[in-house]
C-alpha positions in Angstrom: -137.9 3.4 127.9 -134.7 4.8 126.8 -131.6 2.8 125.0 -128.2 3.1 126.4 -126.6 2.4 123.2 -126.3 -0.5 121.1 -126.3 -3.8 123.5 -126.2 -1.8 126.6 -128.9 -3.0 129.6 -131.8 -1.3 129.5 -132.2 1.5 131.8 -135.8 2.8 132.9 -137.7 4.3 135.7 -139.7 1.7 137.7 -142.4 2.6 140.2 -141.5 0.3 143.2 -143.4 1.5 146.4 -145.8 4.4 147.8 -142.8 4.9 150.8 -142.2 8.3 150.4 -138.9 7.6 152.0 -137.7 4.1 149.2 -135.5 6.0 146.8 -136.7 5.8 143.0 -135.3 2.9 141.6 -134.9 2.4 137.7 -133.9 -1.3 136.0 -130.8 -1.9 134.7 -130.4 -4.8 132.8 -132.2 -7.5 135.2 -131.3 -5.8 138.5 -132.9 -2.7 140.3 -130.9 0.0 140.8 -131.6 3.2 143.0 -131.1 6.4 140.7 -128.9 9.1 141.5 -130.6 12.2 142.9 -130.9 15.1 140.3 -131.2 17.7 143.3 -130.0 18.4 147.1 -133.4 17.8 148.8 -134.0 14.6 146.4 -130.4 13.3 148.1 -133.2 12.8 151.4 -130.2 14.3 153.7 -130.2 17.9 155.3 -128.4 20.5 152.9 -126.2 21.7 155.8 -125.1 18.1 156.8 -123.9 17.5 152.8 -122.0 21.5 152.6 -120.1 20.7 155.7 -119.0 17.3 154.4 -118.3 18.9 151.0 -116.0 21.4 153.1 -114.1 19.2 154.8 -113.4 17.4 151.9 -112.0 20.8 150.6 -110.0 21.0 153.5 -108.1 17.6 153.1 -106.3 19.1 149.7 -104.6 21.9 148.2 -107.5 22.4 145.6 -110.1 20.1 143.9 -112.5 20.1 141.0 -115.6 19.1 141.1 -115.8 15.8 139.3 -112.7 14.2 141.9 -115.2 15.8 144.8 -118.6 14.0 143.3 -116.6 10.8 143.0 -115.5 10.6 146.7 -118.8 12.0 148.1 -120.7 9.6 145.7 -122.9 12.6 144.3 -123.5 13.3 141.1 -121.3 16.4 139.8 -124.7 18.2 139.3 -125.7 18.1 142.5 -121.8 19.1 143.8 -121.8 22.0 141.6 -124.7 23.0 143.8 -122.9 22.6 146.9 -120.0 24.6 145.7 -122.0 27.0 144.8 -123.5 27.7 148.2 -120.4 27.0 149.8 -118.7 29.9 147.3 -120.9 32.4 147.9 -120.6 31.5 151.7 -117.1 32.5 150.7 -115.8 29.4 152.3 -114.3 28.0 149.0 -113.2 29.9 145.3 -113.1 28.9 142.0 -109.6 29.0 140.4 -111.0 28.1 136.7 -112.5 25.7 134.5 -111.3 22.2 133.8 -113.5 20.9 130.8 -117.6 20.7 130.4 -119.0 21.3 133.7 -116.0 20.6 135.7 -114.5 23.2 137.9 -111.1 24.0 140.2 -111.9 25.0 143.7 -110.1 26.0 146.4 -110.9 26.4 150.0 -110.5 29.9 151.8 -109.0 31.1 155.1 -112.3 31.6 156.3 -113.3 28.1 154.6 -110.4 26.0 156.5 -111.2 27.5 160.2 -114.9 26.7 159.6 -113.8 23.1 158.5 -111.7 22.4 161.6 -114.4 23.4 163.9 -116.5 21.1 162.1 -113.9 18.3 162.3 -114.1 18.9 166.1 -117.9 17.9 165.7 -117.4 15.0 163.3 -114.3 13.9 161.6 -116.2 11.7 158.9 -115.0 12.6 155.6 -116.0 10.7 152.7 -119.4 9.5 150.9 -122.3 11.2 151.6 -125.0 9.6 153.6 -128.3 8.6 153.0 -130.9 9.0 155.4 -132.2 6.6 158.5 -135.8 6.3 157.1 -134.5 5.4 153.3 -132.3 2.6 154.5 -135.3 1.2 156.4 -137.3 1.9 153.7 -134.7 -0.1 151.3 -134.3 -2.9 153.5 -138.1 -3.5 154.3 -138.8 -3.3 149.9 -135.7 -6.0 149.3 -136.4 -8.2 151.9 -140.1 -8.8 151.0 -139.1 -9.4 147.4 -136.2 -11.9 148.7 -135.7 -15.6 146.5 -138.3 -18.2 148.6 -136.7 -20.7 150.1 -137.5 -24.4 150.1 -136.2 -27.6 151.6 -134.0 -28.6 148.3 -132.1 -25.3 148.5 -131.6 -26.0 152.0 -130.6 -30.0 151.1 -128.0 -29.2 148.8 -126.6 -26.1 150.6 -125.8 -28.2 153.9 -125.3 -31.3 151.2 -121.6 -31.6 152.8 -122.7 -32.7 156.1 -124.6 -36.2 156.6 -127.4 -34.9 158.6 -131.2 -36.5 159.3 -133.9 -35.8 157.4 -135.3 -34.1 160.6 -132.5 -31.6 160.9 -132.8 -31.0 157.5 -136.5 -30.0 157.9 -135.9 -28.8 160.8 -133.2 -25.9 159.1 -135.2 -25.6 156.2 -138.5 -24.6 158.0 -135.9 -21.7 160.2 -134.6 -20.7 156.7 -137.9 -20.4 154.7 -139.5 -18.4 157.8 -136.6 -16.1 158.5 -136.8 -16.7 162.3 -134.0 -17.7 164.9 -132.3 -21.0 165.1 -130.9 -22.0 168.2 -128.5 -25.3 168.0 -127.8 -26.8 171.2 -126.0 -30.2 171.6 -122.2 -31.7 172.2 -119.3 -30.2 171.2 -117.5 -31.4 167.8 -120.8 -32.8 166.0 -122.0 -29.8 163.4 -123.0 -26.8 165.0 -120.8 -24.8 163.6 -120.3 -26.1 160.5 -124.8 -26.1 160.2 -124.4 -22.5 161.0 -122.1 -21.8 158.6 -123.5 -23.5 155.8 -126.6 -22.0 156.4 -126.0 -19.1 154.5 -125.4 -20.4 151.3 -129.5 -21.0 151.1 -129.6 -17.1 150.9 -129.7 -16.1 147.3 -129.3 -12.8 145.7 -127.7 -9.3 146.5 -129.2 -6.4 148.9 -128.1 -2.2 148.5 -126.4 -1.2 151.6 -125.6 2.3 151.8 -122.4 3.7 152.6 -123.2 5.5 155.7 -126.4 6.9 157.4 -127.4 9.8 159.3 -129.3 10.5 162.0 -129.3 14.7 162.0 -126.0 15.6 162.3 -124.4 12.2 163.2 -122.8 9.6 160.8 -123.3 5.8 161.0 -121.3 3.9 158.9 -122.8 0.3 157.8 -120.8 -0.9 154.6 -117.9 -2.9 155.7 -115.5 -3.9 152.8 -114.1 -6.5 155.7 -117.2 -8.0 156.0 -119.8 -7.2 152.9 -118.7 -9.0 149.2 -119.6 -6.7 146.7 -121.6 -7.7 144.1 -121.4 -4.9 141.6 -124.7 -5.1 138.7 -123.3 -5.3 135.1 -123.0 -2.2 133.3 -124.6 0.1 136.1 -121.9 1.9 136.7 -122.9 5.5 137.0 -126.3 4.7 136.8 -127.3 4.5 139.7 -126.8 6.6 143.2 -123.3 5.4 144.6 -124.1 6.2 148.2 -125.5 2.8 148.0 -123.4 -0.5 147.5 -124.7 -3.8 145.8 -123.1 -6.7 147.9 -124.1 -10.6 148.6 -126.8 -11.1 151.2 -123.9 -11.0 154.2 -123.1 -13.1 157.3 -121.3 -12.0 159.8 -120.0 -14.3 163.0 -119.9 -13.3 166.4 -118.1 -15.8 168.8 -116.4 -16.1 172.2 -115.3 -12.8 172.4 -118.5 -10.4 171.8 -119.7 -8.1 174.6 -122.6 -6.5 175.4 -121.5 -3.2 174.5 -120.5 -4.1 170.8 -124.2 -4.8 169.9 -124.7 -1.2 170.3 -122.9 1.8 168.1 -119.5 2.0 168.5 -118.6 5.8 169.1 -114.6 6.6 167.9 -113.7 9.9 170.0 -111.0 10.3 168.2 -112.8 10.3 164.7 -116.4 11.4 166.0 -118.6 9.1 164.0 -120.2 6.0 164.8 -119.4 2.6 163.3 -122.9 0.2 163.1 -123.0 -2.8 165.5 -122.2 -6.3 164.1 -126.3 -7.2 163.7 -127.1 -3.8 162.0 -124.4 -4.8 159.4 -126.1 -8.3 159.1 -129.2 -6.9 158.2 -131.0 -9.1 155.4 -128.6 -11.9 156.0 -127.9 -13.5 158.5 -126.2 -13.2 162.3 -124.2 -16.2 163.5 -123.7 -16.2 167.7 -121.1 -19.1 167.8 -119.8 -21.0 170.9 -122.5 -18.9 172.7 -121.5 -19.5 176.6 -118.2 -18.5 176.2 -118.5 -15.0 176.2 -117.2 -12.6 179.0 -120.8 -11.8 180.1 -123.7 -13.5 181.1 -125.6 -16.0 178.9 -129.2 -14.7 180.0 -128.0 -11.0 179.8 -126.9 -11.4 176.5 -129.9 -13.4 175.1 -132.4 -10.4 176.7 -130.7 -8.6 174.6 -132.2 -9.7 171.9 -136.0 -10.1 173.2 -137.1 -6.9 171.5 -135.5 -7.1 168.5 -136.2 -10.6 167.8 -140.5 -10.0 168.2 -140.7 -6.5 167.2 -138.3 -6.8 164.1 -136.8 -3.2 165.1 -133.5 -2.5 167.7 -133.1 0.4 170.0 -129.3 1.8 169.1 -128.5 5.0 171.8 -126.2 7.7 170.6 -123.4 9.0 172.8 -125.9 11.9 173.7 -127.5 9.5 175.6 -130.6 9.7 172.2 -132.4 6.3 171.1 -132.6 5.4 167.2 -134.6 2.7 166.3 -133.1 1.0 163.2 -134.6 -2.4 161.7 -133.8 -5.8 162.8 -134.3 -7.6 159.8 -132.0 -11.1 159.6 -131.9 -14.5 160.6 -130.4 -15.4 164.0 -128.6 -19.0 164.4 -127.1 -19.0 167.6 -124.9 -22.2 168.5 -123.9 -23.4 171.8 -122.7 -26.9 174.0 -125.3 -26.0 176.6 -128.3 -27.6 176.7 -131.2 -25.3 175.7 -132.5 -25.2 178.9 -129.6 -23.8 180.7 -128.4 -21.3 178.1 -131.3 -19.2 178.3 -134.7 -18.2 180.4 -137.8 -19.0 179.0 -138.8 -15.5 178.1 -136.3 -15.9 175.5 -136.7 -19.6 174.1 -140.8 -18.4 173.5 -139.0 -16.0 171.2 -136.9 -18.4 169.5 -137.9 -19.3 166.4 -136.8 -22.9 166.1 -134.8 -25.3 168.2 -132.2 -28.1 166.6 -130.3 -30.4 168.8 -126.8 -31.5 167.4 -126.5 -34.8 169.0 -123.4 -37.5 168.7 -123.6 -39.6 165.5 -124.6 -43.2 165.9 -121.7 -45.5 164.6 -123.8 -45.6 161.2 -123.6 -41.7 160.8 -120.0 -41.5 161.8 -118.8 -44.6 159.5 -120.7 -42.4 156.5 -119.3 -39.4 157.8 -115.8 -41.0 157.9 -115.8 -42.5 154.4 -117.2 -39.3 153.0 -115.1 -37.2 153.7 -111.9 -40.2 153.1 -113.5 -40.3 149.2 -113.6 -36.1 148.9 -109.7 -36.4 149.6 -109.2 -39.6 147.0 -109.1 -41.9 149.7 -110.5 -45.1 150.9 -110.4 -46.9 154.0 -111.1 -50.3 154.7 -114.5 -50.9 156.6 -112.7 -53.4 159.3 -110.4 -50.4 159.8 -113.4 -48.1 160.3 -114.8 -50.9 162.6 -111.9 -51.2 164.7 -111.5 -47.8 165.0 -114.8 -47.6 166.3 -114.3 -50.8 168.5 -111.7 -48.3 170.0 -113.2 -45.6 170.9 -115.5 -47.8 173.0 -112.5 -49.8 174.9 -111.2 -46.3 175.2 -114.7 -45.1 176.4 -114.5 -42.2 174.3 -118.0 -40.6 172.6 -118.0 -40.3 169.0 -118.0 -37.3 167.7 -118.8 -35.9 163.7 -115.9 -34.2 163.9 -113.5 -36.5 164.1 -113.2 -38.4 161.1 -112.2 -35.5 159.0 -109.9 -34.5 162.4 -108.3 -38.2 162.1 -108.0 -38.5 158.1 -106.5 -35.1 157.9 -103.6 -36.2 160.5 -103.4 -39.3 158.5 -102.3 -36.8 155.5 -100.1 -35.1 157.7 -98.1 -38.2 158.5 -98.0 -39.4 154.9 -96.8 -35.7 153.4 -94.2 -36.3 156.7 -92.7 -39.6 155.2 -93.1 -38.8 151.8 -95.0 -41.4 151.0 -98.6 -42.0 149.0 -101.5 -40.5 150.8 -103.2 -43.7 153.0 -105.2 -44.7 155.4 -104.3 -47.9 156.8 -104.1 -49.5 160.7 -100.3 -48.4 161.1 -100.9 -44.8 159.8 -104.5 -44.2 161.4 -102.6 -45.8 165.2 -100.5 -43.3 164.7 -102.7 -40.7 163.7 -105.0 -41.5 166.9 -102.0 -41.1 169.1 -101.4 -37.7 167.6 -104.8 -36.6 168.1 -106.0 -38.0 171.5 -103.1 -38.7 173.0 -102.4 -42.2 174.7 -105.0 -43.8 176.9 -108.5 -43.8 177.8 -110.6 -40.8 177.8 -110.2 -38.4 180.6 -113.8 -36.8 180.9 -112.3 -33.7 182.8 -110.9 -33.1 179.5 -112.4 -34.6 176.8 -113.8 -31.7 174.1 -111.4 -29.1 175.1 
């Protein structure tokens, strides 16, 4: 063990796994960190692959030292100083000078800038080094078998916003503690989305995500700063290797306008790298298919394409050259949808399917709890004849209730109030009005009704 100085976290080499391909990984403070490599071939990546990167780095600017190059390739300088010095007596860059301990001005060559043009025309990815295919499978397999258990009361209070059953509850609790698929099928506007949502909240802790991968020659890049929080570990900065990224166990949300073709890499010709599909950036979180139906392909085409994946735990990703990668598939699926299970899928796929939830309409119990819950999280109350009547309504109206609604209805009621610049209420003259707004006048038009 080795201090870092008075009240720093401890930082200490930790064997983890036999997986030649897991980076080391040392303890800092409470939270496992992967170290930085003290050599090229420890970095797991082809020494070729990390000189032409280092070169067209060069090639962006007028000259460089070596610390500013390890910070944007996410090396340590040790290991750049090693590059440069390959790449100097390659005589594609010079050294102009020193610029304090162990940090040196470079510039790139003639000879240097025509080399990194032609490799620009092979791959224009400039930035922080990759790690290799087999260590980010190696990483993901390690943290997700040491990921928080889950049990029902995590799963209770995460969806504790939504008055559910205590079968749905089980129901999502049993799909969360297992890790497989959850499919929720059922009527529009009663919790599908909102159960899908919520459902991420019962993942705990953080996952390393690297930068970018390779596969030979090609980049993959997986950390999205659009889509992954960063959860940076106390007092680990520059201890431990930056090519990887500390972030929240993600979830990322697919709806109406995926395609078939963005579940596979997306190829930029213009910048000759690949960008990871949506599910591969999910990875040890969770996937959420919403309003799945709605898509511009075919339900069953779309569902097949997740047969493999979903009982073999691995995807089949092809490269522009036509090559197939095989990268893990290591997440929850919760895919909603208004059609009825049986007609939004074959049954090759439902066997696969983990579990199965139907969100039906609330009985006029659940939606008079549903309504005065969410009246009493905006300060609110509303008179139970009012709720009655309202309810009384809907059937003279021959309109279904819905769990959406109430918080639909209450929130126009606000609207009205913050209109006439008056208290915030909920009484028969503001809801009528309110109802109007929302519905419109007259019964329900079926044709219609849950657009």
């Amino acid at each position: 063990m080795q201090s870092q100085g008075l009240g720093a976290p401890v930082h200490r080499e930790v064997p983890v796994s036999s997986d030649s391909h897991l980076p080391s990984m040392s303890k800092v403070g409470n939270a496992m960190v992967p170290t930085p490599p003290i050599s090229i071939e420890a970095t797991g990546v082809d020494p070729g692959l990390l000189g032409d990167l280092a070169l067209k780095l060069a090639n962006t600017v007028p000259r460089l030292t070596s610390g500013w190059a390890a910070q944007q390739l996410c090396l340590p300088a040790s290991v750049i100083e090693k590059i440069f010095w390959q790449l100097r007596e390659d005589q594609l860059l010079e050294v102009l000078g020193a610029d304090g301990p162990l940090n040196y001005r470079y510039a790139i060559t003639q000879r240097g800038r025509e080399f990194a043009r032609r490799l620009m025309e092979i791959s224009g990815y400039v930035g922080p080094a990759p790690v290799s295919l087999e260590s980010y499978a190696a990483m993901l397999e390690w943290q997700v078998a040491r990921q928080s258990e889950v049990t029902e009361d995590k799963v209770r209070n995460a969806v504790a916003s939504l008055v559910l059953s205590k079968e749905t509850i089980e129901v999502a609790a049993m799909a969360a503690s297992s890790g497989r698929s959850l499919f929720l099928f059922g009527p529009p506007g009663n919790g599908k989305t909102s159960l899908g949502r919520l459902m991420h909240n019962v993942l705990e802790g953080e996952l390393w995500v690297p930068h970018c991968i390779a596969v030979e020659n090609n980049i993959i890049r997986v950390f999205d700063a659009q889509l992954h929080q960063r959860a940076p570990v106390a007092g680990g900065e520059g201890r431990n290797d930056a090519r990887w990224i500390r972030i929240r166990r993600p979830m990322i949300i697919a709806g109406g306008e995926m395609t078939i073709a963005e579940l596979d890499l997306a190829y930029s010709p213009s910048q000759r790298f690949y960008e990871a599909p949506p599910h591969v950036k999910a990875n040890g979180g969770l996937f959420f298919l919403d309003d799945f139906g709605r898509q511009r392909i075919d339900p069953t085409d779309l569902l097949n394409r997740w047969i493999i994946p979903l009982e073999h735990q691995v995807d089949y990703l092809t490269l522009v050259t036509g090559q197939k990668i095989r990268i893990p598939f290591r997440l929850q699926l919760v895919v909603a949808t208004n059609l009825m299970a049986t007609k939004a899928s074959d049954p090759a796929f439902l066997r696969r399917i983990g579990y199965r939830l139907h969100m039906d309409r609330p009985d006029e119990r659940r939606y008079t709890e549903i309504f005065n819950r969410y009246a009493a999280a905006c300060g609110l109350r509303a008179d139970p004849a009012l709720v009655s009547e309202m309810i009384e309504r809907y059937h003279h109206e021959q309109r279904e209730l819905r769990a959406s609604e109430p918080r639909d209805l209450i929130e126009r009621c606000r609207d009205i109030c913050t209109l006439r610049r008056q208290p915030m209420r909920i009484d028969g003259e503001t809801m009528d009005m309110a109802w109007t707004g929302y519905f419109g006048t007259g019964s329900a038009d079926p044709a219609n009704d849950g657009v």
